[in-house]
ZALO-434033 format. One record per residue (C-alpha): x, y, z. Coordinates in steps of 0.001 Angstrom, whole numbers, plus 500000, padded with zeros to 6 digits. Each point is the difference from the previous one (the first is absolute). Layout:
N
XYZ
...
//
This chain:
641
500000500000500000
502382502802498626
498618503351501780
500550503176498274
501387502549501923
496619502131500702
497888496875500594
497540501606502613
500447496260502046
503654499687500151
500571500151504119
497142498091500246
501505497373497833
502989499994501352
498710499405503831
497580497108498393
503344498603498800
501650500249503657
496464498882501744
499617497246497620
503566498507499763
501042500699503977
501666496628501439
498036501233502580
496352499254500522
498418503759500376
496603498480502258
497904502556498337
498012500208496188
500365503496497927
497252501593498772
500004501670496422
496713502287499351
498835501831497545
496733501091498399
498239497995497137
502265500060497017
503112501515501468
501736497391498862
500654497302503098
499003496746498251
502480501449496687
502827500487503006
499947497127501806
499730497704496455
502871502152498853
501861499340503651
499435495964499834
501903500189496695
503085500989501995
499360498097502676
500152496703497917
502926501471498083
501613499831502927
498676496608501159
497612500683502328
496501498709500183
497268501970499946
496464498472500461
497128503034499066
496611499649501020
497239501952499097
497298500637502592
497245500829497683
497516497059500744
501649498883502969
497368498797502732
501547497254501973
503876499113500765
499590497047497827
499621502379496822
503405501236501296
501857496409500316
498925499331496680
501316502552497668
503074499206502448
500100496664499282
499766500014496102
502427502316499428
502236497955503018
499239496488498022
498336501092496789
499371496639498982
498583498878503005
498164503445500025
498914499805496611
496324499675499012
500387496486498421
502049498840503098
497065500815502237
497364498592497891
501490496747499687
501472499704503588
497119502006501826
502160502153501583
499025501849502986
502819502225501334
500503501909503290
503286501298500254
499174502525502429
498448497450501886
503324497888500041
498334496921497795
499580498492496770
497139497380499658
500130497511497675
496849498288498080
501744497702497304
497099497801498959
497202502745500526
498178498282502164
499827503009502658
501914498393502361
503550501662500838
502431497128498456
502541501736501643
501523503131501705
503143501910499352
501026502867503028
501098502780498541
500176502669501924
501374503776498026
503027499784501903
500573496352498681
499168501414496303
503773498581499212
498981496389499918
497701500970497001
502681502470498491
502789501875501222
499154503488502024
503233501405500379
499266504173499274
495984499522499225
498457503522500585
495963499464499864
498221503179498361
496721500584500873
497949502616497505
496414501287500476
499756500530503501
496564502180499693
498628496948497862
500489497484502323
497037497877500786
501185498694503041
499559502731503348
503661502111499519
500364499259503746
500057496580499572
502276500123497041
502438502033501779
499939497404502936
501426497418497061
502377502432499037
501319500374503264
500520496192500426
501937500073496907
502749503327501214
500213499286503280
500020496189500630
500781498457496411
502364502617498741
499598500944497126
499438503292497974
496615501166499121
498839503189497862
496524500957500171
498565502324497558
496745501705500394
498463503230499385
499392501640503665
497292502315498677
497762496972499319
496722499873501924
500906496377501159
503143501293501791
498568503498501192
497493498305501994
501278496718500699
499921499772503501
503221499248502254
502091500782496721
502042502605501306
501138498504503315
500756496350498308
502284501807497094
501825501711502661
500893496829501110
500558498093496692
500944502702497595
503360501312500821
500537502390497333
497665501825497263
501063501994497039
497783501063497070
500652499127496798
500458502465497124
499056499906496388
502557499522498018
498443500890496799
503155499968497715
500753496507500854
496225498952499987
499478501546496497
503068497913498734
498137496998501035
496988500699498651
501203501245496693
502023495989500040
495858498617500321
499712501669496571
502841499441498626
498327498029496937
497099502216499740
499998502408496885
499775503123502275
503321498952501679
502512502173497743
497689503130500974
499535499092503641
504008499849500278
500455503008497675
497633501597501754
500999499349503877
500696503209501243
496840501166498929
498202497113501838
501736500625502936
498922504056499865
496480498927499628
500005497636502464
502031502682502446
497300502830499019
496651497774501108
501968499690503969
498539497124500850
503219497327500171
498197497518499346
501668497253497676
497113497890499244
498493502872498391
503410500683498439
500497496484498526
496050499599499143
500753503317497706
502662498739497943
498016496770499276
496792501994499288
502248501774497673
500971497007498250
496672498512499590
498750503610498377
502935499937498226
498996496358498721
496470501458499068
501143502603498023
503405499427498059
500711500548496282
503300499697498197
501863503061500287
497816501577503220
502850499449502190
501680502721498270
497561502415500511
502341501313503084
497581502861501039
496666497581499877
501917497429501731
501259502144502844
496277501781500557
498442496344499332
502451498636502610
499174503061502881
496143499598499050
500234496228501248
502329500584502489
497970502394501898
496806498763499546
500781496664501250
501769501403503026
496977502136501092
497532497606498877
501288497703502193
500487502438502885
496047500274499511
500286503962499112
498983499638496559
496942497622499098
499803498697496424
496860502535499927
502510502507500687
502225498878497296
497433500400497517
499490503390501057
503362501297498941
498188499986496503
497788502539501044
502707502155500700
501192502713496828
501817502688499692
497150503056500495
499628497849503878
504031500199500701
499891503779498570
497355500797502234
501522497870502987
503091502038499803
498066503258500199
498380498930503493
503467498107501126
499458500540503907
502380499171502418
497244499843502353
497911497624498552
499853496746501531
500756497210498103
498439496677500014
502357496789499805
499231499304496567
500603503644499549
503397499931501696
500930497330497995
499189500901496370
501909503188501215
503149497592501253
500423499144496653
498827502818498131
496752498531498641
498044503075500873
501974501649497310
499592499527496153
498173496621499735
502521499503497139
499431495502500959
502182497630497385
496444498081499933
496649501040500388
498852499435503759
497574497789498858
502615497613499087
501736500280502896
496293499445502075
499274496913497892
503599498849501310
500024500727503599
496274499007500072
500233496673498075
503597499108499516
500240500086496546
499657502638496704
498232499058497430
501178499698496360
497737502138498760
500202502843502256
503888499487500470
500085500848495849
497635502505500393
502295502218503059
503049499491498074
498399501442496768
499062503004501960
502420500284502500
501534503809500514
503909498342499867
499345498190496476
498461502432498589
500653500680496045
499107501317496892
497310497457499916
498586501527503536
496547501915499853
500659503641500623
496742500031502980
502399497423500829
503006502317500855
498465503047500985
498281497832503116
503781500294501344
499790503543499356
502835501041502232
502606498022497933
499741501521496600
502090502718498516
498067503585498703
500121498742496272
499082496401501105
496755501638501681
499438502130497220
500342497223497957
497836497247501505
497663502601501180
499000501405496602
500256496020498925
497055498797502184
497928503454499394
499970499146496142
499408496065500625
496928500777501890
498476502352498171
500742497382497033
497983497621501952
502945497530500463
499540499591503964
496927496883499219
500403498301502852
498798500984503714
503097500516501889
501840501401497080
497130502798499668
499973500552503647
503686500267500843
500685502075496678
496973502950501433
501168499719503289
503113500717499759
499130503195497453
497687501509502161
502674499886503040
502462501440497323
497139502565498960
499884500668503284
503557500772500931
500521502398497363
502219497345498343
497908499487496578
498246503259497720
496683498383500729
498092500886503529
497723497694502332
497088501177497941
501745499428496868
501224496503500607
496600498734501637
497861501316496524
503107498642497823
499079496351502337
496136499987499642
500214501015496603
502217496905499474
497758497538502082
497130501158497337
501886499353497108
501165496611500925
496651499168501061
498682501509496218
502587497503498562
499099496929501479
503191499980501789
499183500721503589
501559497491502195
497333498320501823
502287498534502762
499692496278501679
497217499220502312
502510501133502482
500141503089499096
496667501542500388
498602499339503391
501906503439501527
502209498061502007
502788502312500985
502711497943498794
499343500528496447
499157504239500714
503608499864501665
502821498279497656
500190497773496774
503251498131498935
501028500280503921
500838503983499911
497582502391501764
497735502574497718
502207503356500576
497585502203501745
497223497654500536
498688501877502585
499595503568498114
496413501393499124
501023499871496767
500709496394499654
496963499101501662
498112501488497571
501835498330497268
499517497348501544
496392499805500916
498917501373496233
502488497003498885
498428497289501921
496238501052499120
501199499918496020
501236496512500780
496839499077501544
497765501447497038
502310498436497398
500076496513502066
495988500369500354
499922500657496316
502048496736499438
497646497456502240
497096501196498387
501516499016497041
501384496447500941
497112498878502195
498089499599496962
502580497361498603
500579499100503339
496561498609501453
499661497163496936
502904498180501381
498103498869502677
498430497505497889
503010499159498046
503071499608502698
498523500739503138
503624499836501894
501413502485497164
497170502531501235
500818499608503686
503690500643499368
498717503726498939
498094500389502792
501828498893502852
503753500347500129
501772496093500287
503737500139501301
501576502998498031
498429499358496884
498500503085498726
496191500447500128
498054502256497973
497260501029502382
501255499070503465
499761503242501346
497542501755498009
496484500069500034
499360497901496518
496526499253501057
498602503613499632
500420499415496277
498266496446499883
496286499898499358
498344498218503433
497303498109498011
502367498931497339
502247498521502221
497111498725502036
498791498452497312
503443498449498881
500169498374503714
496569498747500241
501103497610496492
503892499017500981
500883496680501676
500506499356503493
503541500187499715
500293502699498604
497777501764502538
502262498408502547
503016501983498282
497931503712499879
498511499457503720
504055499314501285
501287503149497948
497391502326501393
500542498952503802
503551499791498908
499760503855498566
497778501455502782
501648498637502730
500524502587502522
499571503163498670
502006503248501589
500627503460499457
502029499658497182
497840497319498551
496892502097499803
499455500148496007
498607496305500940
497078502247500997
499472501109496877
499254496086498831
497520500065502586
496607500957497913
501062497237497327
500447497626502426
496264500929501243
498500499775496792
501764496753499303
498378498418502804
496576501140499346
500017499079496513
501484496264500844
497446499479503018
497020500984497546
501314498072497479
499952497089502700
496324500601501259
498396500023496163
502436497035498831
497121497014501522
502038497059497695
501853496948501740
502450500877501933
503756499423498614
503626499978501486
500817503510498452
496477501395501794
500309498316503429
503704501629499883
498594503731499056
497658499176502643
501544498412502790
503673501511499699
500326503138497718
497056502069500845
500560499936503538
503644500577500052
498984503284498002
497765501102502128
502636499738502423
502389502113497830
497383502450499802
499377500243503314
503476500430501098
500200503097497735
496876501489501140
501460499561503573
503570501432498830
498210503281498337
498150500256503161
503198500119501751
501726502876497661
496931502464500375
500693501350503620
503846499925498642
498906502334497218
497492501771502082
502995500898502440
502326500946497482
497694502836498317
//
């Protein structure tokens, strides 16, 4: 164990070496504490390397699990014996073990009867193997099952009447030791000496770079190690679990998301490498939530402008606050990914191919000639004058040229002119801009070209009226915007109206002809898209027509419609409420089917006894679950006029 020369542990190391190799039996245990993830169990594995360098014989035990004495002698006596110790050993031989206890019972033809008994007490542990310098190591005091009291009583036996040297790690902070009771006089009394270990991050990192070593992100992690360790210094916590978690988080992203030549994209990789870094520290630490991770998309450069303006040293920060401003994420949110990537990461271990091509393609680092210009004005504060003049009059002509189609396009594109109209930074004011934008939504909407948006899309949800493509709308919050946006989303809904009264008509037929085909459009299966599963088709249907196209399908098929419906209107909410608007066909449906019922006095048939006994009611039951959900919005609306 070659110690550099400012290795934080080096006097402690060197009295382990005196305590541990002493011809002299000490008669007390050491103590080596530390918080979670300073580093103990890393010390003490790197300390039993030396030790058996040198010839000694460390046994380690961990006390994680540890309930009884016997769970002790055991991980003793396998690593004593480990044949004997080993899991095929006992199997066969139906070992029991109690070193502690001083025997070893024997049951050679399972029969349950001891076949013999060895006496082996721990201070006889030569006639199994030689004990000549063993030093027993004891981790996870504060996860010890057994009562610490009790343990401590065992350790005592071993320092003060068998000899030998014991190191007991544990983390003193620990509930389990805080209030264990008698633990403070019995240590005084077993535990000679206590000394707390320090991190050693340097050497720690070198280890956990060696775990990687055949990982693709390995050449950047050792490139890149002074930067890992600055990171890691800047979040304060010392912690290297959270340390060596990070560099294999950064390996698995890195996994997720390479192409040939991306490793020499120095300035993505270095941002990319601090993005991970940090957010795996914190997220870890439990100051930054994967909710909070996808939130540093909302962030854009109008919010850090206007953050700076009301920079107060008097403000009190939150500790999410404090540590976005540790690592200067509360500045320009200038991420190598979008935070949606790195939420999808965090919150489910893995980035999708799809949405790992689709952040590199529009990532602020990688950016090209290729690039949209809304693209690279969103990271306003990192263009030159005659790149903003440049990208600025580019995205002013492509709108008016109705190239900006789709929804996010459109909305980052007139979001980010009317906070430039608003700054003075572009010839056109607020006024201007938001005329220019309406007067674009019209035209698109003349053309047939109006972007109608996924199911997803329309129900007001805030998500979609904050961000698309994982960056924030710049200025979301402005009158102006809001306006925009408002007049945008009620041409969507007239244009999407327009467009189910047109395909209902097709629509309704294929009842008869594939009646799973027609429930795929109206209720959404997996992620397959659905035409109508969130919009109120049914206001374009005729009632008695499709009455009367129920009243003559089979009883399967009835089966099919009566599972989509309860499937469809299944509970309804606040943001669910155009279901209401399918409320008056469902009515009419029902009275047209039950008359049809009444006046049809024929034989009765599988396909009637199903409308009947089955489908009718269940619809009532739809129906009545709407009337009772519209009773419950009334006072709502009432209240809120």
């Amino acid at each position: 164990m070659n110690l550099p020369i400012d290795d934080p542990n080096q006097s402690l190391l060197h009295f382990l070496d005196r305590y541990c190799l002493s011809g002299i039996s000490p008669g007390y245990a050491v103590m080596l504490k530390g918080p979670w993830g300073s580093g103990k169990t890393w010390f003490i594995e790197m300390y039993q390397e030396k030790l058996r360098a040198g010839g000694q014989k460390p046994l380690y035990v961990t006390l994680f699990g540890v309930s009884k004495p016997s769970d002790i002698s055991d991980q003793l006596f396998a690593q004593i014996h480990p044949r004997l110790g080993s899991a095929k050993v006992q199997k066969t031989w139906a070992l029991t073990k109690s070193l502690l206890k001083g025997t070893i019972k024997l049951d050679l033809d399972g029969d349950g009867k001891d076949d013999g008994t060895l006496q082996i007490a721990i201070p006889e542990l030569e006639k199994w193997a030689s004990t000549k310098g063993t030093i027993l190591i004891f981790d996870d005091l504060e996860r010890c099952g057994m009562p610490i009291v009790d343990f401590l009583g065992l350790i005592n036996q071993f320092v003060e009447h068998d000899g030998y040297r014991v190191l007991v790690l544990a983390n003193e902070e620990a509930k389990s030791i805080e209030h264990a009771s008698g633990f403070v006089s019995i240590k005084e009394k077993v535990i000679g000496r206590t000394f707390q270990i320090k991190p050693n991050t340097p050497a720690a990192l070198d280890h956990f770079l060696e775990e990687v070593s055949l990982r693709d992100a390995h050449a950047i992690l050792n490139r890149e190690r002074d930067e890992i360790l600055a990171v890691f210094q800047r979040a304060e916590y010392d912690n290297l679990r959270q340390l060596r978690q990070a560099v294999l988080d950064f390996s698995d992203i890195w996994d997720c998301i390479y192409t040939q030549g991306l490793d020499e994209k120095t300035e993505f990789v270095r941002r990319l490498l601090n993005d991970v870094l940090t957010l795996s520290i914190e997220h870890r630490a439990g100051t930054l939530t994967v909710a909070d991770i996808a939130d540093l998309g909302m962030r854009d450069w109008s919010k850090f402008l206007m953050d700076k303006e009301d920079d107060s040293d008097e403000k009190t920060l939150s500790p999410k606050e404090q540590a976005l401003k540790r690592h200067r994420f509360d500045q320009e949110p200038a991420l190598a990914l979008a935070a949606s990537a790195y939420a999808e990461f965090f919150g489910q271990g893995n980035l999708s191919k799809s949405l790992a091509k689709e952040c590199l393609e529009s990532s602020h680092y990688l950016a090209n000639k290729s690039t949209a210009s809304w693209r690279r004005l969103w990271y306003l504060l990192s263009l030159t004058d005659e790149k903003f003049k440049e990208f600025s009059d580019d995205v002013l002509e492509r709108l008016t040229s109705l190239e900006y189609v789709s929804n996010g396009e459109l909305l980052h594109t007139v979001s980010i002119l009317l906070s430039l109209a608003s700054r003075g930074l572009i010839a056109q004011t607020k006024a201007d801009m938001l005329a220019i934008a309406k007067s674009v939504v019209e035209e698109l909407a003349v053309a047939g070209k109006l972007d109608l948006g996924s199911n997803g899309d329309r129900s007001g949800a805030s998500d979609w009226d904050l961000s698309a493509f994982g960056l924030g709308f710049t200025d979301r919050e402005t009158k102006e915007f809001r306006e925009f946006f408002d007049y945008y989303r009620q041409q969507q809904s007239s244009a999407r109206m327009k467009m189910l009264r047109q395909q209902a008509s097709a629509w309704m037929p294929m009842l008869e002809a594939d009646p799973e085909v027609w429930s795929k459009q109206l209720v959404r299966h997996g992620i397959e898209e659905s035409l109508f599963a969130e919009d109120p088709v049914f206001a374009f249907v005729s009632a008695e027509h499709a009455a009367e196209m129920l009243h003559r399908v089979p009883a399967p098929t009835l089966e099919i419609v009566r599972r989509s419906l309860k499937e469809r209107y299944a509970h309804p909410n606040e943001s669910t409420k155009w279901k209401l608007d399918e409320l008056p066909f469902l009515q009419k449906v029902y009275e047209h089917l039950t008359a049809r019922v009444k006046s049809n006095g024929g034989p009765m048939s599988l396909s009637k006894y199903a409308l009947e006994t089955w489908f009718l009611p269940g619809l009532e039951m739809i129906t009545n679950d709407l009337l009772t959900f519209q009773s419950q919005l009334a006072p709502k609306s009432q209240a809120g006029q």
